[in-house]
C-alpha positions as CSV (number, residue, x, y, z in Angstrom):
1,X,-9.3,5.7,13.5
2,X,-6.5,8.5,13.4
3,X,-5.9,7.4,10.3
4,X,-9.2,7.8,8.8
5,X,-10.2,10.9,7.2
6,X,-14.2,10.4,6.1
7,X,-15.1,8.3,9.0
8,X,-15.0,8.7,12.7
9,X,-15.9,7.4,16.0
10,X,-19.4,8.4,15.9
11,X,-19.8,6.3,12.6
12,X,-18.2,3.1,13.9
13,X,-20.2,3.1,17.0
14,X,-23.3,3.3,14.6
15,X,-22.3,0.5,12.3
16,X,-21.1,-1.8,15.4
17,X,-24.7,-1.0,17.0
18,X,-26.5,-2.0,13.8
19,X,-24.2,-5.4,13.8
20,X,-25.4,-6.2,17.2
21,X,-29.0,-6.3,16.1
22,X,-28.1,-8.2,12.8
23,X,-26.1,-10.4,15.0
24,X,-29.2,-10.7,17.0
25,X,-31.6,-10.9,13.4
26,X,-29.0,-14.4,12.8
27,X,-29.1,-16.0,15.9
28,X,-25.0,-16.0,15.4
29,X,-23.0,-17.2,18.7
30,X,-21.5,-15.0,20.5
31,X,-17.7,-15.4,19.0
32,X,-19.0,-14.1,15.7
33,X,-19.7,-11.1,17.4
34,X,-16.4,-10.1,18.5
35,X,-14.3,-11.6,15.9
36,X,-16.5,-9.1,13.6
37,X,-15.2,-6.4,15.8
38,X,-12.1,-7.1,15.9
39,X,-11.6,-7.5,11.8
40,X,-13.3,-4.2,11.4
41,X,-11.1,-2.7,13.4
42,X,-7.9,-4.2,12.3
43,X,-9.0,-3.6,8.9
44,X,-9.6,0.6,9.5
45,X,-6.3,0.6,11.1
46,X,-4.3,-0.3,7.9
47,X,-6.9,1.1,5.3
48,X,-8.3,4.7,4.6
49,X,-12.1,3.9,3.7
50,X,-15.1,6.6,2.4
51,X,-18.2,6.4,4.5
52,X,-20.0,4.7,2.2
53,X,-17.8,1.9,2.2
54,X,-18.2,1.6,6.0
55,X,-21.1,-1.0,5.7
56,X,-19.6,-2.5,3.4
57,X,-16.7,-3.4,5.8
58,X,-19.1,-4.2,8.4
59,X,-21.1,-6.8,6.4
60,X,-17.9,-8.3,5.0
61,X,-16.3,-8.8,8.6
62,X,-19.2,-10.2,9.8
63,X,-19.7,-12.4,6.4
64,X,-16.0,-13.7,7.0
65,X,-16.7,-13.9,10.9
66,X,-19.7,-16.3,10.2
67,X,-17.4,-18.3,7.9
68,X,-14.9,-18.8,10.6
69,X,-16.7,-19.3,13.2
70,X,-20.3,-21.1,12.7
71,X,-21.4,-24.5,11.7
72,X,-24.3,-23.0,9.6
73,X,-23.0,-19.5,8.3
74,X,-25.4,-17.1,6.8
75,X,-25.4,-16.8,2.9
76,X,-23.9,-13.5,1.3
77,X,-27.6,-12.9,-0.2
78,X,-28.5,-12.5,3.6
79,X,-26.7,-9.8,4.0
80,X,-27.9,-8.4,1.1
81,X,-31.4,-8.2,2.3
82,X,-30.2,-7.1,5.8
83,X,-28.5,-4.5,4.8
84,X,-31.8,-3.1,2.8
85,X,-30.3,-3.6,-0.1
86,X,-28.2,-0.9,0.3
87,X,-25.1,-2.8,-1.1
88,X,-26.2,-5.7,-4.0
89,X,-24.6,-9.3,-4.2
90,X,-22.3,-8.2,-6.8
91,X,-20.9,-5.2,-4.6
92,X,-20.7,-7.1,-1.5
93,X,-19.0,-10.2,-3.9
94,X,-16.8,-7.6,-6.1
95,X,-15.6,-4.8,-3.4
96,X,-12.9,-2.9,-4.7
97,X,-9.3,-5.3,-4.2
98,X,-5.6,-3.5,-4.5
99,X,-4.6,-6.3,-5.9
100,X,-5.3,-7.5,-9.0
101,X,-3.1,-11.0,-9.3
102,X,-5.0,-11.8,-5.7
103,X,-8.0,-11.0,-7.1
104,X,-7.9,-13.1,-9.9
105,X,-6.2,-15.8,-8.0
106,X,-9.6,-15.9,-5.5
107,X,-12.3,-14.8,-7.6
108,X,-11.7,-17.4,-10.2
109,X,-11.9,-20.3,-8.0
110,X,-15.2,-18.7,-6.6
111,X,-14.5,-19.8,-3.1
112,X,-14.2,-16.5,-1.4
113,X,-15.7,-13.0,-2.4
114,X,-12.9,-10.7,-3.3
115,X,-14.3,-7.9,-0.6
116,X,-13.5,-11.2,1.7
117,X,-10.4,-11.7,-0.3
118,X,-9.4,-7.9,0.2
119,X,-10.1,-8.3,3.9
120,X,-8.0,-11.5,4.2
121,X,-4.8,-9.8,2.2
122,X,-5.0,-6.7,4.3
123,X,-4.9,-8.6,7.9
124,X,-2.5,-11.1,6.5
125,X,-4.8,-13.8,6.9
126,X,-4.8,-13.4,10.6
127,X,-8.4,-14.1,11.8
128,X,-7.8,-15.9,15.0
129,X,-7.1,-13.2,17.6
130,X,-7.9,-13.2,21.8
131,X,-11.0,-11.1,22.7
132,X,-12.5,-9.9,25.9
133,X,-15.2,-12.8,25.7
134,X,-12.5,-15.8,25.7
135,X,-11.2,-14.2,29.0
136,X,-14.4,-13.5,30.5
137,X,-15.7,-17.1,30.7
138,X,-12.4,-18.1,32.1
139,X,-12.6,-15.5,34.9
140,X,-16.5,-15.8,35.6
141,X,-15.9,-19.4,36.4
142,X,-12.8,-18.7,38.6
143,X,-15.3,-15.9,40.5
144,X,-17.7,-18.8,40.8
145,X,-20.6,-17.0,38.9
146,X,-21.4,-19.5,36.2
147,X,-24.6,-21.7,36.9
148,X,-27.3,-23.4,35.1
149,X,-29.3,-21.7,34.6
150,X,-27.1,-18.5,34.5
151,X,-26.4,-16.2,37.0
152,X,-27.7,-12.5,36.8
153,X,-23.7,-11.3,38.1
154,X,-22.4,-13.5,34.9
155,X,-25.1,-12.1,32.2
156,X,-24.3,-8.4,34.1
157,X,-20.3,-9.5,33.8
158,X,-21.2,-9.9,29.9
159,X,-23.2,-6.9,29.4
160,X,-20.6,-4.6,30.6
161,X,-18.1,-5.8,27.9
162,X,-20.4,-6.0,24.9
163,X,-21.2,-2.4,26.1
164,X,-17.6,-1.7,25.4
165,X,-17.2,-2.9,21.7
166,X,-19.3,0.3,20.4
167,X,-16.9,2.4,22.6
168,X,-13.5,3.5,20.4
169,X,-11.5,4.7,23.5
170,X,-12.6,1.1,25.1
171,X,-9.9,0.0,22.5
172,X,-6.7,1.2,25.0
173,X,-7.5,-1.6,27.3
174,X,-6.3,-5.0,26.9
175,X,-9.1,-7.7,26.4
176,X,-8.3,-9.6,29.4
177,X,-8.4,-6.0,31.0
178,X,-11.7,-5.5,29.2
179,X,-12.8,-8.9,30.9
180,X,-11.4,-8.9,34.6
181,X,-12.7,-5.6,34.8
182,X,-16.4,-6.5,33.8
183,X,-15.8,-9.6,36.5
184,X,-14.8,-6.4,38.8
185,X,-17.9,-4.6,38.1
186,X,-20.7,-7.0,37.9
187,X,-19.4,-8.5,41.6
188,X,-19.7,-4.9,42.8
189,X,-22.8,-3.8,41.2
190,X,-24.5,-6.7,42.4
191,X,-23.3,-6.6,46.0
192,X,-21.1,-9.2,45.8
193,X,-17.8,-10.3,47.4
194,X,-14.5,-8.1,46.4
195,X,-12.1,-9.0,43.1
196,X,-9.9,-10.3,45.6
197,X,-11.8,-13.4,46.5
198,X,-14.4,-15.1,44.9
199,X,-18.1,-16.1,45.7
200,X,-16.8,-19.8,47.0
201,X,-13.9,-18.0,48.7
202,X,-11.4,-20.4,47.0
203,X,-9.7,-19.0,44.3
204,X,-7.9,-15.4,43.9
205,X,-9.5,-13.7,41.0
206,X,-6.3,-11.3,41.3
207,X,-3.8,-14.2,41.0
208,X,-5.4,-16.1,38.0
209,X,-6.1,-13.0,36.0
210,X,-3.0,-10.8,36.7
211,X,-4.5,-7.5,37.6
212,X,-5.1,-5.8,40.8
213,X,-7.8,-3.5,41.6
214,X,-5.4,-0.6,41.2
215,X,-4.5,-1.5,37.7
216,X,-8.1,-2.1,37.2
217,X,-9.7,1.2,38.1
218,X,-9.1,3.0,34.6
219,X,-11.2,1.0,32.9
220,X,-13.5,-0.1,35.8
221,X,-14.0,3.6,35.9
222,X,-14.5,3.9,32.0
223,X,-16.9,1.0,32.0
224,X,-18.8,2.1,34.6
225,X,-19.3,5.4,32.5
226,X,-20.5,3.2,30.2
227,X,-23.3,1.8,32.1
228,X,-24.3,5.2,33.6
229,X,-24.7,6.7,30.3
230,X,-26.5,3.3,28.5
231,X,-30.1,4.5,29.2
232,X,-29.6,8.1,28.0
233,X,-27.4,6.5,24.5
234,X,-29.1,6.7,21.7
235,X,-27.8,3.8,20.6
236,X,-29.9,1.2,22.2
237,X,-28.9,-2.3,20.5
238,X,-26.8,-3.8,23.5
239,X,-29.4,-2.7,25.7
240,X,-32.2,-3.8,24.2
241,X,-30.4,-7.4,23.9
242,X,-30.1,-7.5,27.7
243,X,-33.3,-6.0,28.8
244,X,-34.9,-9.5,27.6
245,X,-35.6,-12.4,30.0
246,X,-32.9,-14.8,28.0
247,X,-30.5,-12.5,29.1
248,X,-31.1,-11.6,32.0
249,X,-33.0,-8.6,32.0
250,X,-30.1,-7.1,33.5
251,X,-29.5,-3.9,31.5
252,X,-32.2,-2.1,34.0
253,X,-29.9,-3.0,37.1
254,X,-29.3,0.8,38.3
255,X,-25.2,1.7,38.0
256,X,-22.7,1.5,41.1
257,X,-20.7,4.1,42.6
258,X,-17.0,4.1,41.7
């Protein structure tokens, strides 16, 4: 975001908050989510944007995010509407592209919008990228908390990191940090044993995922922040998602100490 001069941190968190809900709105897995995140911010890190493109982004990531990563991906004219209308079919279909021989080269064929086709250019076509969630359901099952139905440690595990996507100094911390320390947290939170072993005492959750507990403390710290300050944010999104039954109803669960 050092780069950006009309928007700030503030503003993402806002327009990340509102894609949770319309995440939510779509019934979209869970992958859709993050690669959404992760285009929006790979795309503000190359390009200068005003404000009141910053939806515009947003639905466009998510658009192309749907596209990649769902059998049955929402239409663009359902972004329209769940945006309120505040960008039309065209705008979403016709956002502003630096470059006019790949514009004409996309929009001709009709098979991708050219704000997707401005998006693709800019990140060089590089959609598939690792994110916190890949490495979560790896370490989860190494720390023996996945179960059918799922465990109340494995929905906290994944509350903690989707707390962290609205958070723009989260961003420091590798993803399989982002992960190993939500593992970290949840086990403590809910009185569990230490990082070091796992539940089933079998497998080193240290070993597999390549942190210690001293190289996880930043962001264990960070992330515990995080959860101490959810029920006073006004931003309520993430929150609300995980204060429901199917998910746990774990967003209540009072913070640890650190």
């Amino acid at each position: 975001m050092s780069n950006q001069d009309d928007i700030n941190d503030k503003m993402r968190a806002i327009l990340i908050d509102w894609l949770v809900e319309v995440h939510l709105k779509f019934k979209l897995m869970i992958e859709t989510l993050y690669l959404t995140v992760n285009l929006i911010d790979r795309y503000l890190e190359k390009e200068k944007i005003t404000r009141n493109k910053l939806q515009l982004v947003g639905v466009t990531a998510m658009f192309l995010a749907s596209k990649y990563e769902e059998i049955y991906a929402p239409e663009c004219r359902d972004f329209v509407y769940i945006s309120d209308k505040a960008y039309t079919r065209d705008q979403i279909l016709t956002m502003e592209v630096e470059s006019a021989v790949f514009c004409q080269r996309f929009c001709q064929h009709s098979i991708l919008s050219c704000a997707a086709g401005n998006m693709l250019a800019t990140l060089n076509f590089q959609l598939t990228a690792p994110n916190a969630y890949v490495f979560l359901k790896r370490f989860a099952k190494v720390a023996g908390i996945v179960s059918v139905p799922r465990s109340k440690t494995d929905f906290l595990a994944s509350f903690f990191v989707e707390l962290t996507l609205q958070e723009y100094k989260m961003l420091k911390y590798l993803p399989s940090m982002i992960a190993a320390s939500a593992i970290y947290l949840a086990l403590k939170t809910m009185g569990q044993p230490s990082w070091v072993r796992s539940p089933c005492g079998t497998a080193d959750l240290a070993k597999h995922a390549c942190y210690t507990e001293a190289a996880l403390k930043p962001c264990v710290r960070d992330m515990c922040l995080l959860h101490r300050n959810a029920s006073t944010n006004s931003l309520k999104a993430v929150v609300k998602k995980y204060a429901q039954e199917k998910h746990g109803a774990v967003s209540g669960i009072p913070p640890t100490q650190i």
